[in-house]
N, C-alpha and C positions, 0 to 999 in steps of 0.2 A: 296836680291840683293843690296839692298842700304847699305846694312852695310859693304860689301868688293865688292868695286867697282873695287880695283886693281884685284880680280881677275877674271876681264871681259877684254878680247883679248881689245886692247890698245894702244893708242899711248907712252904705257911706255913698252910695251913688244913686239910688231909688229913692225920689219922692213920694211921700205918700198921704195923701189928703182925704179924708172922708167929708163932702160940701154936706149944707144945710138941710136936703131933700135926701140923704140916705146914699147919696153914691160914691163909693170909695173910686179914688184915681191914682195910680203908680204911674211913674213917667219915670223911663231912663236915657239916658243921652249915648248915643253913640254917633258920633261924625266920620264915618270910616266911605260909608256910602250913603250917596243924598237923597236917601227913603226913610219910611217910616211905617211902621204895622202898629194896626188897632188889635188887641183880644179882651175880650169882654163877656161877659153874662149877664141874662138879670134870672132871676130868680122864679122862674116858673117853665114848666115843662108836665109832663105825661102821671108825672105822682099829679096832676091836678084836676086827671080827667073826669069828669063822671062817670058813672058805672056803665053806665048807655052807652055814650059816647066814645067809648075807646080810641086815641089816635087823636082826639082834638087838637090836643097842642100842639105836635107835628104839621097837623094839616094848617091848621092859624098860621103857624109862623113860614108854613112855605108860601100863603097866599099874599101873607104879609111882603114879601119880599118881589111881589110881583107887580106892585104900583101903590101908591097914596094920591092922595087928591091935588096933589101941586105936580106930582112925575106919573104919569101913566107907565104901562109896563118897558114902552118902546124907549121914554124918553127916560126911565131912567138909567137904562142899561145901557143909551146911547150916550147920559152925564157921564158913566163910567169910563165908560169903554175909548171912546174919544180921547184923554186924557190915560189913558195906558192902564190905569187903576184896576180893583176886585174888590168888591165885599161880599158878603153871605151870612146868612143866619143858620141854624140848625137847632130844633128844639131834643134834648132830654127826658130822662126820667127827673129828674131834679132842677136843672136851669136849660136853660132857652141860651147858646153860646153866638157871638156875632163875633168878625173881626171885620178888616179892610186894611189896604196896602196900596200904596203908589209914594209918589215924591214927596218930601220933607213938605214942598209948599201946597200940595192939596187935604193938609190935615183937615184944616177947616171946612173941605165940602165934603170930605170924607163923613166925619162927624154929624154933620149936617146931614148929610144921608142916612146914617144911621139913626139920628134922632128923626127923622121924617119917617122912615120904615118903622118905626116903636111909636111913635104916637099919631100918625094919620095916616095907615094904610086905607087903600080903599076897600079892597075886598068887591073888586068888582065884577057882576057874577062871569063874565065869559072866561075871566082868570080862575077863577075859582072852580068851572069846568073841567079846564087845560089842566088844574092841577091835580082833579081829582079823577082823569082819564089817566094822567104817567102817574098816579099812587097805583090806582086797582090793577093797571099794568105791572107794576113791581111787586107788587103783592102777590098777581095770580103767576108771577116768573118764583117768586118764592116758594110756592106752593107743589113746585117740580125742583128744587134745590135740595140736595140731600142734607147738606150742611146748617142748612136755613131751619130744615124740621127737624132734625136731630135737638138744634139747639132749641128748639119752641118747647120740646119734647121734654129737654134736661127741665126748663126754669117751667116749667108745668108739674112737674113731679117734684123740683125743691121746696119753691115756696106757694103758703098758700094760693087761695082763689080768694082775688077782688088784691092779693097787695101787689103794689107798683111794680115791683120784680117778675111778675109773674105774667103780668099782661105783654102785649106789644106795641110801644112805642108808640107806632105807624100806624097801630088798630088793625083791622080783618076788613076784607070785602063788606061785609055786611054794615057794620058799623061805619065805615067811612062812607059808603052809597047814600047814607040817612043823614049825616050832617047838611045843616042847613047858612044862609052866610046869617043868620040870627044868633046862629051856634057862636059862631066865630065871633063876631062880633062881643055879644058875652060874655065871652073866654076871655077875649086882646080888654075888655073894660075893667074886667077882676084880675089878673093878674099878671096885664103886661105896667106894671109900675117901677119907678126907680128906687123904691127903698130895694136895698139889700144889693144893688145894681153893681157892677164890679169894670173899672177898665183901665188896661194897661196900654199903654204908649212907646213905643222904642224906636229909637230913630233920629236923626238927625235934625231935632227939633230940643233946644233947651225946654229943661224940663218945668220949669216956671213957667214959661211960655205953653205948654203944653197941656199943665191945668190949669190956665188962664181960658184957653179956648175953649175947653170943655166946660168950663164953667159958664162959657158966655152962651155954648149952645143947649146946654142941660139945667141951666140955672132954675128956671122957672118952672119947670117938672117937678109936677108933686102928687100926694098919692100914694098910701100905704095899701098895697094887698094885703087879701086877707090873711089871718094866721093860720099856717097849715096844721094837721094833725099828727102825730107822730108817726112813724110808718110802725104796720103793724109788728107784731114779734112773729120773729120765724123761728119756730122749732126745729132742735135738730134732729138728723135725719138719722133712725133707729135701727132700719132695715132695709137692704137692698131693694130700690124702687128700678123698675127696668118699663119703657116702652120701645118698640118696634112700628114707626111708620115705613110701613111698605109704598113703593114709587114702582110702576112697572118703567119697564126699557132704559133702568139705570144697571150699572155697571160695576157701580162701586158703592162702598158702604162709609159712610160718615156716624163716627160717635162721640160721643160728650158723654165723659164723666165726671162727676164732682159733688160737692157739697155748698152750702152757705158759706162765705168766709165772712175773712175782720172787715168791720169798717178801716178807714182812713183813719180813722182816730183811735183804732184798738191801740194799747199800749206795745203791743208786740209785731205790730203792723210789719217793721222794718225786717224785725226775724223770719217773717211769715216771705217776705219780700225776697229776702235771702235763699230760703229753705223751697221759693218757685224757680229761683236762677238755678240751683243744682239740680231742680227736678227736671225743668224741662224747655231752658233759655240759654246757659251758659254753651258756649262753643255752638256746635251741631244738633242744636236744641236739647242740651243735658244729657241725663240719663235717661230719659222716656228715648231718645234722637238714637244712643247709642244701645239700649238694650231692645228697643221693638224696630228702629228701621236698619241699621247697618248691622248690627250682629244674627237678628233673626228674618229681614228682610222683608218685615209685615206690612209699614205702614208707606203710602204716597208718600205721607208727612205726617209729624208726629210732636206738639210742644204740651206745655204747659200754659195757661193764664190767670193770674190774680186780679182782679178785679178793685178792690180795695175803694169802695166811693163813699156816699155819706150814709149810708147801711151796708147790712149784710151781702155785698156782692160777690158771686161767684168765686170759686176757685176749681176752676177745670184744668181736666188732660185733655185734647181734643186728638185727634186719629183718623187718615183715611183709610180706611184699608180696605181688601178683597172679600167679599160677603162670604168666604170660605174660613177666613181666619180670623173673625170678631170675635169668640170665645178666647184663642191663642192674645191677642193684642189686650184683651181686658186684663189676660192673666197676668202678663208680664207689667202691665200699667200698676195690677191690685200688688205687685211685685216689688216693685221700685217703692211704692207706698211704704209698704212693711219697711222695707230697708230703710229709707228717712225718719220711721217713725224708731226702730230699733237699735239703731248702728251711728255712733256719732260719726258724722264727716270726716273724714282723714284729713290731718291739717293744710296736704296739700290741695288737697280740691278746694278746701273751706276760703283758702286765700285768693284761689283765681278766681271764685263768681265773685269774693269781696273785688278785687283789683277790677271784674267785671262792670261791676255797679259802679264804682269811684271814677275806672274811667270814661264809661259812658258820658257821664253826666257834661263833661267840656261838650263833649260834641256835640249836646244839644243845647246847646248854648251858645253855638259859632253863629246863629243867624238872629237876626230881630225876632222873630215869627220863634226862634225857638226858648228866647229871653221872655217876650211878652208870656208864652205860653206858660210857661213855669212860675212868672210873678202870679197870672191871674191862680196858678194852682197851691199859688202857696197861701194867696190871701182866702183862696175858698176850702181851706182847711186849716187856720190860723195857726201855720207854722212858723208864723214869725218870721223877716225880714233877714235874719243869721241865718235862718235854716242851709243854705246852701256852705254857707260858713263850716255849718256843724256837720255837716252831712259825712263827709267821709270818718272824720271823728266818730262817729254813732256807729257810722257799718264797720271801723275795723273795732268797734269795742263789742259787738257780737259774736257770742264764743258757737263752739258745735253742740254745746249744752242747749244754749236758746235755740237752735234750729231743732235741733230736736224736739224739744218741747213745744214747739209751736206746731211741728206739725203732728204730735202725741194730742195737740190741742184739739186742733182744726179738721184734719185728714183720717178717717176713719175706714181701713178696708174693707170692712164688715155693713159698715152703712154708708151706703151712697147713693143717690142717682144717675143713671144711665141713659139719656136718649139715645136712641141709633136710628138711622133713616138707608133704607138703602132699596136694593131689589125684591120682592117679592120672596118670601122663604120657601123652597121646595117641601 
């Protein structure tokens, strides 16, 4: 990667334009193949629910996607579909993410599709049925997932009651039964807006060309949402929090352990970053992979994941293991802890999760869809335009001091949360 830096997405080959209405546009050129992938956000999701309504966002944006007043649902899957194409939306805690993908030359209905799904769905009730019959379906298939409650379990016990971390997404049986299309309606009027809006183009379309068209289709879109609140502060966690949801006629045990971590923006993010690759990503899932599934033979499966978004998100071990040995896998998980937090990295591990992280990073980077995804990721954390420039520079300038310290910061054996989900305890 350091040897051709030019060809990493770039402030020498990425345009980037913020128009008059609030919406930022990146377009990069690639003529290799005659496609092109939309990724994009706008700025509203599940931190916008009301306290009642748990899941609105989610549920909005899946009806949204199911007809407007000019495409009913049949005709517009059949604009799609016809033409080889895909779009989709998916709402957040924090943004509401769309893409689309087919040939260089259907940008413009691509586009046009997305602008007709963000500002005139219809929400028309037999859609709105359909959608809220395959929610409460997913929902009550969750409610028999060990993995599903375990995790409900952990961010119930992390952060408080009523912040965005803490709720689900999707919402509960109850609260999505109660939404109304008034609801929805309401929701798409306050906070489906273009300020703050974000979309990346890549593909076989000059890039001029590219926000020219988006310009011609978003131009006239205007419309500040409201301004959100801060998310609230999460305390950290002082003393071991444990729940046990029992499931009968299961088999196996799923747990999550963790804490609150960094934001995306914590200063120390990239060490924190580092200091999850050794814990439990690097090779055969680190050392959670090598000391709880192949040396002791505890877990199905067994990693690490950082979280890292525009708040405090997660930093879990997750674990399946046999409702016989949850005490054993915790040990050796609260195990590896200590050691990250006490024992600086031996310089040769410290260099393979670095060489890990640097060279990942091409590989996701060999497709349009995995370019687009990274520009909208850099712009919704303003890492600047070089960042991919900088990026291995930064991870080999991280010593086993910073990892250490980061996880002396964040990772605490003594205080944590534990959800487990599993069999009934004898």
């Amino acid at each position: 990667m350091g040897r051709n830096k030019m060809a990493l997405p770039g402030p020498g080959d990425v345009l980037r334009q913020t128009l008059p209405n609030g919406i930022t546009v990146l377009a990069r050129e690639n003529f290799v193949s005659p496609s092109v992938v939309i990724d994009g956000y706008l700025i509203s999701g599940s931190q916008d629910d009301p306290v009642e309504h748990e899941g609105l966002a989610s549920f909005t944006v899946d009806v949204m996607e199911r007809g407007t007043y000019q495409r009913p649902f049949e005709q517009l899957y059949e604009e799609v579909e016809t033409v080889g194409a895909a779009f989709g939306f998916s709402a957040g805690v924090h943004i509401t993410s769309f893409g689309a993908k087919g040939l260089a030359e259907l940008l413009p209905l691509l586009l046009d599709i997305c602008n007709d799904v963000m500002r005139n769905p219809s929400f028309a009730p037999e859609q709105i049925e359909h959608a809220r019959a395959e929610l409460l379906s997913a929902l009550r298939e969750q409610e028999f997932d060990t993995r599903a409650r375990a995790a409900r379990a952990f961010h119930e016990l992390t952060y408080p009651v009523g912040h965005p971390y803490q709720r689900q997404v999707t919402g509960d049986p109850n609260t999505v039964a109660k939404l109304k299309k008034a609801d929805l309606h309401a929701f798409h009027e306050h906070t489906i807006k273009p300020q703050g809006m974000v979309i990346a183009i890549v593909g076989a379309v000059k890039a001029q060309v590219a926000l020219e068209t988006v310009q011609s289709v978003f131009g006239d879109w205007s419309g500040d949402r409201p301004t959100r609140s801060a998310l609230p502060e999460v305390p950290a966690l002082t003393v071991r929090r444990e729940q046990y949801v029992p499931l009968s006629e299961k088999t196996q045990t799923d747990l999550v352990l963790g804490w609150p971590g960094p934001s995306r923006h914590s200063p120390d993010f990239l060490a924190c970053q580092l200091a999850n690759t050794v814990l439990g990503v690097f090779g055969m899932m680190g050392r959670l992979g090598e000391q709880v599934r192949s040396q002791n033979g505890l877990a199905y499966y067994v990693y690490s994941s950082l979280e890292g978004g525009a708040g405090p998100g997660p930093w879990q071990a997750i674990a399946g293991v046999h409702p016989s040995q949850v005490e054993k896998a915790v040990s050796l998980i609260l195990n590896e802890i200590h050691r990250l937090r006490d024992e600086p990295i031996p310089a040769t591990e410290l260099e393979d999760s670095k060489t890990y992280l640097t060279g990942s990073l091409p590989l996701r980077l060999e497709t349009n869809e995995g370019v687009a995804g990274t520009l909208t990721y850099i712009e919704r954390y303003q890492l600047g335009l070089d960042y991919l420039q900088r990026y291995q520079e930064r991870i080999q300038a991280i010593t086993a001091a910073d990892v250490q310290a980061a996880a002396q910061r964040w990772l605490d054996p003594e205080a944590f949360a534990l959800g487990i989900s599993g069999p009934p305890r004898g």
